[in-house]
C-alpha positions as CSV (number, residue, x, y, z in Angstrom):
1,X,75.4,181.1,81.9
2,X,72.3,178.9,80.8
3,X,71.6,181.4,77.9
4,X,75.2,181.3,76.6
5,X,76.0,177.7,76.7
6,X,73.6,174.8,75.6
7,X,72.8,172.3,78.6
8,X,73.8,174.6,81.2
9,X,71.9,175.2,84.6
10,X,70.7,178.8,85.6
11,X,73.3,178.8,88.3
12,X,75.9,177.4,86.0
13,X,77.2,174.8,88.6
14,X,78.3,171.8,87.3
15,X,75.8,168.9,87.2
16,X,74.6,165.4,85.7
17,X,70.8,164.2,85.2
18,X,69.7,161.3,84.4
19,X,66.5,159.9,83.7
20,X,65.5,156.4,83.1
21,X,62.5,154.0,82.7
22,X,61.3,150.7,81.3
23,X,58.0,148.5,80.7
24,X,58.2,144.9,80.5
25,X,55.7,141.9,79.4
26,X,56.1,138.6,79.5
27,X,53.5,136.4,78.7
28,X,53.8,132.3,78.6
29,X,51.3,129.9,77.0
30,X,51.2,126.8,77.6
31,X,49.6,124.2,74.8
32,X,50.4,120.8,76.0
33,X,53.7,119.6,74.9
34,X,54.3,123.0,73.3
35,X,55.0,126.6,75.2
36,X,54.6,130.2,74.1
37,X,56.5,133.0,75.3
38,X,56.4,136.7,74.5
39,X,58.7,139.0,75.7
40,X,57.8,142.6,75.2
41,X,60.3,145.6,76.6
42,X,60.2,149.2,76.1
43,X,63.3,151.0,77.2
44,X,63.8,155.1,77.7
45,X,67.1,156.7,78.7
46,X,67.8,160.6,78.9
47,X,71.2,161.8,80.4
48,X,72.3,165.9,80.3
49,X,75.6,166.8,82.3
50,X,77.9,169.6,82.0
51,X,81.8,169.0,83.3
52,X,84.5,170.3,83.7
53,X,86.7,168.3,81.5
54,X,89.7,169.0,81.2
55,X,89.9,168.8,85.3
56,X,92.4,171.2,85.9
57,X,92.7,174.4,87.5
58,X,93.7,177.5,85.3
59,X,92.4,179.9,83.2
60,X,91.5,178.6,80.1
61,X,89.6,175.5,80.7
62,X,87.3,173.3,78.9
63,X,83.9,172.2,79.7
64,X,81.4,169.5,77.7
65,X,77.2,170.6,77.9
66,X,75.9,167.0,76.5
67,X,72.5,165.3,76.3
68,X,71.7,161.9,75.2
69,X,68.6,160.5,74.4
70,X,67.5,156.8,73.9
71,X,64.9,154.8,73.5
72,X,64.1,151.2,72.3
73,X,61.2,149.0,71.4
74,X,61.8,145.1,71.6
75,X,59.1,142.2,70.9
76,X,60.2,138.5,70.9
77,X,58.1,135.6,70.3
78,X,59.6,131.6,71.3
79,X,58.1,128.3,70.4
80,X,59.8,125.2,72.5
81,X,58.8,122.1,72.5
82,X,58.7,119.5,75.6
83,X,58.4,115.7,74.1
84,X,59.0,113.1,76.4
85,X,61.2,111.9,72.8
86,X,64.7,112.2,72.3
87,X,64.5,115.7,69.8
88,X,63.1,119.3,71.0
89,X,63.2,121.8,69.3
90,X,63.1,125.8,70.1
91,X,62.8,128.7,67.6
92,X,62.1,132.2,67.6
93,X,62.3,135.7,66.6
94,X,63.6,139.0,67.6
95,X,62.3,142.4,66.6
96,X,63.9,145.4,68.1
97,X,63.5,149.2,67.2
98,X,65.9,152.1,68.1
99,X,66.9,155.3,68.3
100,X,69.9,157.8,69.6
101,X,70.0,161.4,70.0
102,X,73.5,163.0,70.6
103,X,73.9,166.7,70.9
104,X,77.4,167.8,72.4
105,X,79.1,171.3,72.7
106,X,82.7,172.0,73.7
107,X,83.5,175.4,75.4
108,X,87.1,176.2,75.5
109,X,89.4,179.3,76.3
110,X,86.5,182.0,77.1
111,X,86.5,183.3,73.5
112,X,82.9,185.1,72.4
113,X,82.3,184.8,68.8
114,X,79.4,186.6,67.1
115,X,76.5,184.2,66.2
116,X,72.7,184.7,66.0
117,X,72.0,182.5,68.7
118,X,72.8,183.6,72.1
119,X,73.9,180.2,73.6
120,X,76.3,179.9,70.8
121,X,77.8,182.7,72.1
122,X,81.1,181.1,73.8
123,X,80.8,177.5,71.8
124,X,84.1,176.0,70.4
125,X,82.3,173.8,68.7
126,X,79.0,171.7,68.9
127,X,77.9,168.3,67.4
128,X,74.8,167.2,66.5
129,X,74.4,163.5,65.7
130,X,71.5,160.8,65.7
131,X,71.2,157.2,65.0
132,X,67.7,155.0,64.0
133,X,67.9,151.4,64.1
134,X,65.9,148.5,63.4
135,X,66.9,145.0,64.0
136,X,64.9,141.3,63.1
137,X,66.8,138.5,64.2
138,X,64.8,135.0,63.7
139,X,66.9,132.2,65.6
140,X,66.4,128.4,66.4
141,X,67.9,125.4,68.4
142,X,67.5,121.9,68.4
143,X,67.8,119.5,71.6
144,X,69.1,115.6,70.7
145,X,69.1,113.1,73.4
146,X,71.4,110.7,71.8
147,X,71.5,108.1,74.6
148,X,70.6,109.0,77.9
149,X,74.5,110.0,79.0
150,X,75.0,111.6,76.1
151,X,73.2,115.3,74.8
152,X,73.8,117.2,71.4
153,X,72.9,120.7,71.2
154,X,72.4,123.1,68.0
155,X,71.6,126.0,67.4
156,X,71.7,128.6,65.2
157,X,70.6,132.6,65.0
158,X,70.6,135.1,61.8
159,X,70.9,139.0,62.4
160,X,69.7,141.6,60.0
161,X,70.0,145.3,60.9
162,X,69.8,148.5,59.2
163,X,71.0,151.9,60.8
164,X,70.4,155.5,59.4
165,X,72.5,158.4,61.0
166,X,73.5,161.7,60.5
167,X,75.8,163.8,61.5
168,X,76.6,168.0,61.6
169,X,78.8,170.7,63.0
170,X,75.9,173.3,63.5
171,X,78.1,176.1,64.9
172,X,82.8,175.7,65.1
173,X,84.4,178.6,65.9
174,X,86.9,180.5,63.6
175,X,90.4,178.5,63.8
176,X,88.8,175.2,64.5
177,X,89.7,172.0,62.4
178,X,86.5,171.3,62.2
179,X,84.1,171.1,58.6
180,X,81.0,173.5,59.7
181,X,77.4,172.6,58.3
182,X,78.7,169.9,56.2
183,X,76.6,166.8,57.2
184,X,76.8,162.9,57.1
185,X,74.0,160.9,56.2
186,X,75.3,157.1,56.9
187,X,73.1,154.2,55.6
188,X,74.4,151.1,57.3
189,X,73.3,147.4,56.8
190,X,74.4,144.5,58.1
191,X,73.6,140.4,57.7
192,X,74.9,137.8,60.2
193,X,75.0,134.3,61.0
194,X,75.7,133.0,64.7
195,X,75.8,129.3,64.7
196,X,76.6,127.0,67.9
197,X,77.1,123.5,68.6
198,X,77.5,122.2,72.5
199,X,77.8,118.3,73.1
200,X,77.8,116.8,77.0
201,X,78.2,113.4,78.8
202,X,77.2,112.7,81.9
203,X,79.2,109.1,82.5
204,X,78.0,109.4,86.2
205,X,75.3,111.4,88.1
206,X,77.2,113.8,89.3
207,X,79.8,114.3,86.9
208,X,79.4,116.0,83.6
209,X,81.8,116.3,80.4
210,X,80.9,119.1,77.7
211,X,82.7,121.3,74.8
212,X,81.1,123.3,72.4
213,X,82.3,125.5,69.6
214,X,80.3,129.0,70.0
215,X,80.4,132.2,68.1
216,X,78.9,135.9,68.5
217,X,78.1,138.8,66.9
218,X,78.2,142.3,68.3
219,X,76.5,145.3,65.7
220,X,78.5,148.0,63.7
221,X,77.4,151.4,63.8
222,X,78.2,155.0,64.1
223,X,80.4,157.0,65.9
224,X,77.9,159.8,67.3
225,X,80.2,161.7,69.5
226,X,83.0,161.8,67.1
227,X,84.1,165.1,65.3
228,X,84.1,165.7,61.6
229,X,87.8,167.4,61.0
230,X,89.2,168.5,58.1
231,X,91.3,165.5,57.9
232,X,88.2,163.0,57.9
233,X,86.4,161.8,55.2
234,X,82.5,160.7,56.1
235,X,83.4,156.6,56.6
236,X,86.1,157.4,59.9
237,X,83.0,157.9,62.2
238,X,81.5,154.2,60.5
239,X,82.7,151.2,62.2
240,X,82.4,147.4,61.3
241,X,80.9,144.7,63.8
242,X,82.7,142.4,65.7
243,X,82.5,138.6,65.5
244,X,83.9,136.2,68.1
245,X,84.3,132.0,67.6
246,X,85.5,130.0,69.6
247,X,86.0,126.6,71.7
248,X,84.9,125.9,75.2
249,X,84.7,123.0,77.1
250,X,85.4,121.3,80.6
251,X,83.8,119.0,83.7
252,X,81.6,119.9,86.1
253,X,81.8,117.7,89.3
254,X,79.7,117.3,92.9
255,X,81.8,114.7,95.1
256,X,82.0,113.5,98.6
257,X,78.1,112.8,98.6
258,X,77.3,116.7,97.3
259,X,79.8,118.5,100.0
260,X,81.8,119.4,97.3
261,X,81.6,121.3,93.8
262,X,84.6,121.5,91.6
263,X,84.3,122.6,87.9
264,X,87.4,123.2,85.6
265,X,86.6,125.1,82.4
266,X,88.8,125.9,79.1
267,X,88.5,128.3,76.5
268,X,89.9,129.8,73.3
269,X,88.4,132.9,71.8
270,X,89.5,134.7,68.3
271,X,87.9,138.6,67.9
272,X,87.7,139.8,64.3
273,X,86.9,143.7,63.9
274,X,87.3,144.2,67.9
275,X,85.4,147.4,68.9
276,X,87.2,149.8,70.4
277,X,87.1,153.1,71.6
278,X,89.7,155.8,71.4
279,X,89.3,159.5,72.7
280,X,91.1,161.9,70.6
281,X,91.8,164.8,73.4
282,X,93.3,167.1,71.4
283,X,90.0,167.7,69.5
284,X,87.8,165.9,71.9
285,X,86.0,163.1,69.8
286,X,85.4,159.9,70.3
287,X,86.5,157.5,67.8
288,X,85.3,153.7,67.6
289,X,87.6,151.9,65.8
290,X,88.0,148.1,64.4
291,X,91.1,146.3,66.0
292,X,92.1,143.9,63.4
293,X,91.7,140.7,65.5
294,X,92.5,139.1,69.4
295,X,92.7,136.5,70.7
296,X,91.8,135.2,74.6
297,X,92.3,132.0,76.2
298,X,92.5,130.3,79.7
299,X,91.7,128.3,82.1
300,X,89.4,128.7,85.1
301,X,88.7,126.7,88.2
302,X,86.1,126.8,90.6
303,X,85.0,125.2,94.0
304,X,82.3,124.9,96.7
305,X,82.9,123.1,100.1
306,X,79.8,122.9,102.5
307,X,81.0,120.1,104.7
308,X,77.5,118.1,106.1
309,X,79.5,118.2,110.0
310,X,79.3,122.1,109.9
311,X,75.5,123.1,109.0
312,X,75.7,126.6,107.7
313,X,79.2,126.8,106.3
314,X,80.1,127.6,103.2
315,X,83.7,128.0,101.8
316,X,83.9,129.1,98.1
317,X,87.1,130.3,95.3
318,X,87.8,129.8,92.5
319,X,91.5,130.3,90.0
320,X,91.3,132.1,86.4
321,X,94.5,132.5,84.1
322,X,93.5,134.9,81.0
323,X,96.4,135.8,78.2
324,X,93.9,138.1,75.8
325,X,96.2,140.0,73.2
326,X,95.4,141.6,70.0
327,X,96.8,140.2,66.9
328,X,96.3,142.5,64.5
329,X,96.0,146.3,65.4
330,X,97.2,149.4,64.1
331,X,95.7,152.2,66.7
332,X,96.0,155.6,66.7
333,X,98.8,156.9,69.1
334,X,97.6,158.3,72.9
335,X,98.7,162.0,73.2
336,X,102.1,162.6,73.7
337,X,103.5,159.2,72.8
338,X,107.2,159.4,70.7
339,X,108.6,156.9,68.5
340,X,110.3,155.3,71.0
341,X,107.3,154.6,73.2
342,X,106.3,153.1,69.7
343,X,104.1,155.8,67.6
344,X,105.1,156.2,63.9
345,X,104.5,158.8,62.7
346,X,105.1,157.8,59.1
347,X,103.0,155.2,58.9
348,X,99.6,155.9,56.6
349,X,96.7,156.3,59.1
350,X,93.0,155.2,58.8
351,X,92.3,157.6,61.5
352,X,92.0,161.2,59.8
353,X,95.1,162.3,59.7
354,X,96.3,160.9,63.3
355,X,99.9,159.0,63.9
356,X,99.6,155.2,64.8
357,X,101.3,152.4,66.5
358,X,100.8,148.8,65.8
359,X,99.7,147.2,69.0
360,X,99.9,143.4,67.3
361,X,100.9,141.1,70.2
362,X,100.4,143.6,73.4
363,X,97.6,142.9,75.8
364,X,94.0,144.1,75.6
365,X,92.3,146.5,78.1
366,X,91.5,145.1,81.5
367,X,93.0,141.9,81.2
368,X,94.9,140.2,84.0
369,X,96.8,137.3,83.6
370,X,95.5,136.3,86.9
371,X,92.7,136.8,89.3
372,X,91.5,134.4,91.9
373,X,88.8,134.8,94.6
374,X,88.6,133.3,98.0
375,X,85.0,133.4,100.4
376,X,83.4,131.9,102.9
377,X,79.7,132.5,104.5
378,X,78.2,131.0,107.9
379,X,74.5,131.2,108.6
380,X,73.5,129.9,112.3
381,X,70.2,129.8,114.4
382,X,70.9,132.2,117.4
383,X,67.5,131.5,119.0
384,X,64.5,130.2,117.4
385,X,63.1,134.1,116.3
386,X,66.7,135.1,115.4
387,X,69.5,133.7,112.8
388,X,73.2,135.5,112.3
389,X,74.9,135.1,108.6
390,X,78.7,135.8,108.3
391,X,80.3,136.4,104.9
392,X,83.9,137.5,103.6
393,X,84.9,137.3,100.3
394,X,88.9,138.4,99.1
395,X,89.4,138.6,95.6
396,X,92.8,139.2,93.6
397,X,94.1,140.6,90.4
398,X,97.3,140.6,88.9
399,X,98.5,144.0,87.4
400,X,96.8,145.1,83.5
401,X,96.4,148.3,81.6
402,X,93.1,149.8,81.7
403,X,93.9,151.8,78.4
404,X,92.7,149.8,75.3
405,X,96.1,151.7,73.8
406,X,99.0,150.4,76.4
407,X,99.3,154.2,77.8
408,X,102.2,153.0,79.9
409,X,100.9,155.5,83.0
410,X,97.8,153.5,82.8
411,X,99.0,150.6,84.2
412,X,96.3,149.5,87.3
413,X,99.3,147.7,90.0
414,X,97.6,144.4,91.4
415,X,95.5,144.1,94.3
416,X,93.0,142.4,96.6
417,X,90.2,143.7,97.8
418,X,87.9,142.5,100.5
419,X,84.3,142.5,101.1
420,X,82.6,141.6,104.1
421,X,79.1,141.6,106.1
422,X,77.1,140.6,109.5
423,X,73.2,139.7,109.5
424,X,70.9,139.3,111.9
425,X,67.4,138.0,110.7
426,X,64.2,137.9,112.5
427,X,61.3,135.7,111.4
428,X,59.2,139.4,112.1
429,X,60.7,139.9,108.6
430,X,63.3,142.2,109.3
431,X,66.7,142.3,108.4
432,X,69.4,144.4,110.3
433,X,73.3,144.1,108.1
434,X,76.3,145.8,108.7
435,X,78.0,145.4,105.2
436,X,82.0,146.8,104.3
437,X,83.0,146.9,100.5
438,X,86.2,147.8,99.8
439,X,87.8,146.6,103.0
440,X,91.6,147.0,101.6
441,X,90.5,150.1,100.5
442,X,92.5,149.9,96.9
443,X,91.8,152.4,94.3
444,X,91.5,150.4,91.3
445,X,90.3,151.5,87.7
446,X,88.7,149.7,84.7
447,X,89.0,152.3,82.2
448,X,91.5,155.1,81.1
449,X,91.9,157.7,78.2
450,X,93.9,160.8,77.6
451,X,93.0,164.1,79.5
452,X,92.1,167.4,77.0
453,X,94.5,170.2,77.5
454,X,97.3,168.3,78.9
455,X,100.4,166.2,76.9
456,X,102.1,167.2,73.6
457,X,104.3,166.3,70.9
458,X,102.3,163.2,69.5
459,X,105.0,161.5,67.1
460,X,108.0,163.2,67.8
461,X,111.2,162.8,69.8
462,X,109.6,165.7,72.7
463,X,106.3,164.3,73.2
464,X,105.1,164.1,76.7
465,X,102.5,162.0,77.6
466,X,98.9,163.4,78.9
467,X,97.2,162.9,82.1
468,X,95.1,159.9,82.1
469,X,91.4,160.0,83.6
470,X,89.3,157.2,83.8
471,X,86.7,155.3,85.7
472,X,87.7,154.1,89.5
473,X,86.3,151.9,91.8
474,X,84.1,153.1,95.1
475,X,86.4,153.6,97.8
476,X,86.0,151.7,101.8
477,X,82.6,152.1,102.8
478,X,80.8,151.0,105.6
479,X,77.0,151.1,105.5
480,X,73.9,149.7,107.8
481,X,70.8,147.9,105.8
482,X,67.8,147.7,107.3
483,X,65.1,145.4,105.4
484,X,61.9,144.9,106.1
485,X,59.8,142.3,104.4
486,X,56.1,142.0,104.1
């Protein structure tokens, strides 16, 4: 099979391999009031799989070959200052250096097609795509004692990047709707600035006041697993950053002569250009697409109780409410979806030809309304060689949808799950744990998108909505650590 079909094995099983490796540096100087740091990092990825993805049973199925390759180069270089004054001041700068190699190829329905390569032999259709970026991103913050309850904090970073890409069908089978040797080149530049502003008072020692008005910045880029139709023009596989600003604020507490933490935070969050990723099954490509905007906001409490009459005890939870919606979206339509599920089909579409639905108001992917999480942990002396810890922790969400498109058969019901763990430690420096995850044993997942091969109808009255796979949590295990230090 390896010599008709790229990234296959010799014994054409199915298979992933991954490979990855980093170098890091850091360095700190110290010059009196003043102190250096260099951070240097050098980051390698490679990851080659073949799958069956369709993940059905029958005779005309669909597998993926794929191989990515990254790597990255990063050097940053901070000055901060440490006066015994009111005023310090930090700046810096970032310099970071990438690349991506994508190279994809889609077998489907056992079809040979002449071609002078022999592991083009039973391709669909294959993609070859890479992206080379290069980032400098000098920032700076300045530290104002005002009085000594009361703290100012500014800073502010600026963001240049330019990205080069490219793009190519390099084999498509007759009948596909895909444009064969017809690159994309893609010359992408982008400026930003990400200011911030935090103010705290501390009217008692153990009690401290602070809100601060934030922003962020995440890069635009380049759709490299996407699919050049003949319903695309070059800019779908572009997409714009994202931008967040926002307001946060809240007290943070220690009471009852440090027995007890208790923190209540607020926040309000507005997205412009959301990122988000949409796979088109029926042609299997990946689309990153630009939400209009969202919004999230809450509330979240948190607590610590370690009572001085019980040494060793430790009781911990904490209470987050989350309403995160988009305001502004018009997304493509998942496979299968009819007009009364909400997919017009008349509407003009940014998305190569696809049908779209306007998701303005309806909840982002992931989001629960509510989660809360409830622990406690006990560490006693059994003898003076030998200690015993205890922990349990319970968390719980409320029910969300895991697809960023409300798929209404990817709806993730609520749960709790449990974790849980025994220690025994010797001062001989071994540790003996008997750790449970997943105690409840719920199957819960944090990501969904359409299956290939499977719905139909997309826009009309007799659609029928596809499968859904997606990423799942690790089921109940059970496992014994042993640790040895020395």
């Amino acid at each position: 099979m390896a010599e008709n079909f790229p990234f296959a094995r010799d014994d054409g099983e199915l298979y992933t391999k991954y490979r990855s490796y980093q170098a890091t540096n850091n360095l700190e100087w110290s010059l009196g009031d003043i102190t250096l740091t260099s951070l240097t990092n050098y980051q390698n990825q490679n990851n080659r799989w073949l799958t069956d993805s369709d993940y059905q049973q029958r005779v005309t199925q669909i597998y993926v070959g794929s191989r990515e390759k990254w790597w990255a180069f990063s050097e940053e270089l901070r000055a901060q200052t440490n006066y015994d004054g009111p005023v310090n001041v930090m700046v810096g700068v970032l310099y970071q250096k990438t690349k991506l190699q994508s190279d994809q190829y889609v077998y489907s329905g056992n079809v040979r097609v002449s071609t002078q390569r022999p592991e083009w032999e039973y391709v669909a259709f294959g993609k070859d795509s890479y992206t080379k970026g290069e980032t400098i991103s000098p920032f700076a913050q300045v530290t104002w004692k005002v009085i000594p309850e009361i703290e100012l904090s500014s800073g502010i970073r600026y963001t240049h990047e330019t990205k080069d890409s490219f793009f190519v069908h390099p084999v498509n089978r007759p009948g596909q709707i895909n444009r064969l040797n017809e690159p994309i080149y893609a010359d992408q530049t982008f400026n930003n600035w990400s200011p911030e502003i935090t103010a705290s008072y501390k009217p008692a020692p153990n009690v401290n006041i602070y809100g601060g008005f934030k922003t962020g910045y995440k890069s635009g880029g380049f759709s490299n697993q996407s699919s050049y139709t003949i319903a695309s023009v070059p800019g779908d596989l572009d997409f714009e950053p994202e931008k967040a600003k926002g307001f946060e604020g809240g007290v943070k507490t220690t009471l009852f002569n440090n027995q007890l933490r208790f923190d209540v935070a607020l926040y309000t969050y507005e997205y412009t250009n959301l990122q988000v990723d949409f796979f088109e099954a029926q042609t299997f490509r990946y689309i990153t697409t630009n939400a209009g905007s969202a919004r999230t906001k809450g509330v979240e409490v948190s607590t610590e109780w370690a009572p001085i009459g019980m040494p060793g005890l430790i009781v911990r939870g904490a209470l987050n409410y989350n309403k995160a919606r988009y305001v502004d979206f018009i997304a493509p339509c998942v496979t299968g979806q009819t007009p009364a599920q909400g997919c017009n089909p008349t509407a003009s579409s940014p998305y190569g030809g696809l049908f779209v639905q306007d998701l303005s108001g309806r909840p982002t992917a992931n989001a629960p309304r509510w989660t809360a999480a409830l622990g406690t942990s006990y560490e006693t002396d059994l003898t003076p060689d030998l200690s015993l810890a205890l922990s349990a922790d319970a968390r719980y969400s409320s029910s969300y949808n895991a697809s960023p498109f409300d798929n209404p058969i990817a709806t993730q019901p609520k749960y709790v799950n449990l974790d849980a763990s025994i220690t025994l430690s010797s001062n001989m420096g071994w540790d003996l744990a008997l750790i449970g995850k997943n105690l409840t044993n719920q199957f819960v997942i944090s990501g969904a998108l359409d299956s290939p091969g499977t719905g139909s109808g997309t826009g009309t009255a007799a659609g029928r909505l596809g499968d859904q796979r997606g990423y799942a949590n690790i089921p109940r295990t059970v496992q014994v650590q042993v640790t040895y230090h020395y």
